[in-house]
N, C-alpha and C positions, 0 to 999 in steps of 0.2 A: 491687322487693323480692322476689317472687317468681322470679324470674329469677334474682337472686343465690343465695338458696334451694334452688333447684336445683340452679343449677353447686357448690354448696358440701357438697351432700350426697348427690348421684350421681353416677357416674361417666357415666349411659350414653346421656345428653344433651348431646350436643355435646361440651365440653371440662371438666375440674374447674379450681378456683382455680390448684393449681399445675402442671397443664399449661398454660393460658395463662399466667402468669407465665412459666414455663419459654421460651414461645414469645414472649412479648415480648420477654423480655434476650436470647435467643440464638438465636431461630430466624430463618433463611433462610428469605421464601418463595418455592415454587418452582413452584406453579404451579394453576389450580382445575380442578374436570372440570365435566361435565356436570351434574353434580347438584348441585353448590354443596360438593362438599367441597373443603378447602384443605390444600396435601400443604409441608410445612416440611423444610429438613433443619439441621442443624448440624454443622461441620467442627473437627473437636478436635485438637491434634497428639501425644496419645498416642490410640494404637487402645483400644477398649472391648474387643473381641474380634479378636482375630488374623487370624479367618476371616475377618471381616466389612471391617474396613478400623476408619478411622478415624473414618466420617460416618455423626450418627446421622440417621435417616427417619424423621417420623412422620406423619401427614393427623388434622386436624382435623374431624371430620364436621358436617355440615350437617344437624342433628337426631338422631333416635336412632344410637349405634352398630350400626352393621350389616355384617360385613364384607363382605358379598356386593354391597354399593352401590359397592365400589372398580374400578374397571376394569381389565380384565387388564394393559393397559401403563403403570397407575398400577402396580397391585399386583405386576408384575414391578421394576419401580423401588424400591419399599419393600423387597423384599426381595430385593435388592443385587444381580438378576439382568440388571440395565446397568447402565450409568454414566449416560445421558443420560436427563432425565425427557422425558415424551411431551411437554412443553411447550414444550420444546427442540430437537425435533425431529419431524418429519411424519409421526405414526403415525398407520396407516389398521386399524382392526381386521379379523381375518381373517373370511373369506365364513362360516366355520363355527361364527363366534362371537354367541353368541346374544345379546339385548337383556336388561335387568337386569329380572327378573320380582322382587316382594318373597315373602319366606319367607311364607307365610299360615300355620302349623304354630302352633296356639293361639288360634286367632281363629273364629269363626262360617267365613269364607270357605274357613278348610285345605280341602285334596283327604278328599273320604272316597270311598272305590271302593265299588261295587258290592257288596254282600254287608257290607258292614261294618257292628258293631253302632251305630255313631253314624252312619249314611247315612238319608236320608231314603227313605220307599216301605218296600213289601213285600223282604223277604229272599228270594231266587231257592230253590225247592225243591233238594233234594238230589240227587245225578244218580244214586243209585244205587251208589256205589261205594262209602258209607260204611256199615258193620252196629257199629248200637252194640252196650257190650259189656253183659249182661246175668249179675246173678249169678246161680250156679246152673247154667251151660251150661258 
């Protein structure tokens, strides 16, 4: 029951009632990644958009939405930059493409640098370059 609950009153868990619906009656699937997300498409014979073509894209996620959990040759896929999903053919990701780190930005673990008023420790003295402004001068 709580599971229904969810899907019926957020979007940003997994899927809502009428995107799964939507992806029972007419979606294609086309293939899962590494994470557990699952990417669907649907083929219509008038186009939605012109630019686009006729086929719509979308992935299912595999817990919160997030779209930095999609992989560059899903999310070139999704956004109609091939024809062929990586499922369908032998993609290898490039040397320079980095592994999926998650957003921490709002949680205990986010990056705080050095000098920042939410960092932990002593704040580094001033180097000197700064004269506050004082009234009267």
């Amino acid at each position: 029951m709580k599971q229904f609950l969810i899907q019926f009153f957020t979007w940003w868990n997994g899927q809502t009632l009428g995107t799964r619906f939507f992806t029972w009656r007419k979606g294609q699937f086309v293939g899962e990644d590494e994470f557990g997300n699952r990417y669907y498409r649907y083929t219509q014979a008038q186009p939605i958009d012109s630019n686009v073509g006729a086929e719509r894209r979308w992935v299912i996620y595999n817990g919160d939405a997030d779209a930095s959990r999609v992989p560059p040759g899903w999310r070139a896929w999704l956004c109609h930059n091939g024809d062929v999903p990586p499922s369908e053919e032998n993609y290898q990701p490039r040397s320079w493409e980095k592994p999926y780190v998650p957003n921490m930005t709002g949680t205990p673990q986010a990056y705080r640098p050095q000098g920042s008023q939410l960092s932990t420790g002593r704040r580094p003295a001033a180097t000197g370059d700064y004269v506050p402004w004082t009234p009267g001068e």
